[in-house]
C-alpha positions, 0 to 999 in steps of 0.5 A, spaced: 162 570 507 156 567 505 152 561 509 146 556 506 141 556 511 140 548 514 140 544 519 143 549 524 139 556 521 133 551 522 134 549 530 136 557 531 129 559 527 125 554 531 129 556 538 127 563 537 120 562 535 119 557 540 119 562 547 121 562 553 115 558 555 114 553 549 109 559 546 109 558 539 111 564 536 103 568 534 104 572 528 097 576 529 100 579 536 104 584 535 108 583 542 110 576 540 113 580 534 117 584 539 119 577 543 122 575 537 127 581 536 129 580 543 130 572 543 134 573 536 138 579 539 140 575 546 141 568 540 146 573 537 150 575 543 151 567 544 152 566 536 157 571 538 161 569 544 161 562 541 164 565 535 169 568 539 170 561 543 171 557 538 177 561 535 180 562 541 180 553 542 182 553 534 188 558 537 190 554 543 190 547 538 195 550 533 192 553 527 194 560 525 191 566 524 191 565 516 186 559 517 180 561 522 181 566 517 180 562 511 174 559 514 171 565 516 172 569 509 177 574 513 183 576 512 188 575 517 189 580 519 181 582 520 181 575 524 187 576 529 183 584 530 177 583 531 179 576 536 185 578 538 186 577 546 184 584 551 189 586 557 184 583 564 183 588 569 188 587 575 185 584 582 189 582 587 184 577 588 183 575 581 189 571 576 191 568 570 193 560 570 197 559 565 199 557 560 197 550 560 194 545 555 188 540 554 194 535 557 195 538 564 190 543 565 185 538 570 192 538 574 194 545 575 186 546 576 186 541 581 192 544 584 189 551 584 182 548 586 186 546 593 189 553 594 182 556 594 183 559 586 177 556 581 176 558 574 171 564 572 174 563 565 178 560 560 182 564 554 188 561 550 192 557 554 189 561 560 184 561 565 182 566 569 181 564 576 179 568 583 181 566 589 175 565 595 176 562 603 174 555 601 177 549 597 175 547 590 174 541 584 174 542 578 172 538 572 172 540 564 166 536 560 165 537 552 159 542 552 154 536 550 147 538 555 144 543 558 148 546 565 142 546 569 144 538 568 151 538 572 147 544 578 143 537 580 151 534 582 152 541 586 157 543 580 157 550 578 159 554 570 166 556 572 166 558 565 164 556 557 170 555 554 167 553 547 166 546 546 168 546 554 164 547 560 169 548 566 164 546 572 166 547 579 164 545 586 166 548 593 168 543 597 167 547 603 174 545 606 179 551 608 184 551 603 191 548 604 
């Protein structure tokens, strides 16, 4: 599949010549040369798991293999490979939630968030929770500003969920 550069290909561009500082990008200095290997090797590892996440969003709201592989230049087949769901490792202190949909999750969440569970991630129609000596809330926003904003409130990432961000908080009460 091929992919006009734009708007997007442009605020990547300018995110990874940026810095992490807001240095412009010094095309005389060669460490600068090797910066931007870095930031573009870390821009598509995030590329990648967004990628990956808004697949599994289009799969938990009913479109088929067939489609996301339309979309992507993939064969159905090549899709459902490469994103396809991995087994999670057994932990007595680690679960799976689920299934559940954007309708009833913030309740099942909310029921499990009093029993000491919280998110660490979300796949579809699931979401990986682990269990810990304290009562948590849980709240679902659209992925819209930076996480450090919610940290302010004493929110946390629970996990990313594109185009999710699932925050919790401990409440530091025991659980019911």
């Amino acid at each position: 599949m091929t992919v006009e550069a734009g708007p997007l290909a442009d605020a990547i561009g300018k995110a990874i010549l940026a810095g992490e500082a807001g240095q412009p990008f010094d095309p005389t200095d060669p460490a600068d040369h090797l910066a931007i290997v870095a930031r573009a090797a870390e821009a598509d590892v995030v590329v990648r798991d967004l990628l990956r996440q808004s697949v599994v969003a289009a799969r938990a709201h009913g479109h088929s293999w067939a489609a996301i592989g339309e979309v992507l230049g993939l064969t159905r087949q090549a899709v459902q490979q490469r994103f396809g769901a991995a087994p999670l490792e057994a932990d007595p202190e680690t679960r799976t939630l689920g299934p559940v949909t954007a309708f009833d999750e913030m309740r099942e969440l909310e029921l499990a968030g009093r029993q000491g569970w919280h998110t660490v991630g979300a796949g579809m129609l699931t979401h990986t929770m682990v269990r810990t000596d304290t009562q948590w809330e849980h709240r679902r926003v659209v992925w819209r500003r930076a996480a450090a904003s919610y940290e302010r409130d004493g929110w946390q990432i629970g996990c990313r969920a594109f185009p999710w961000l699932y925050l919790v908080r401990d409440l530091g009460l025991p659980p019911e």
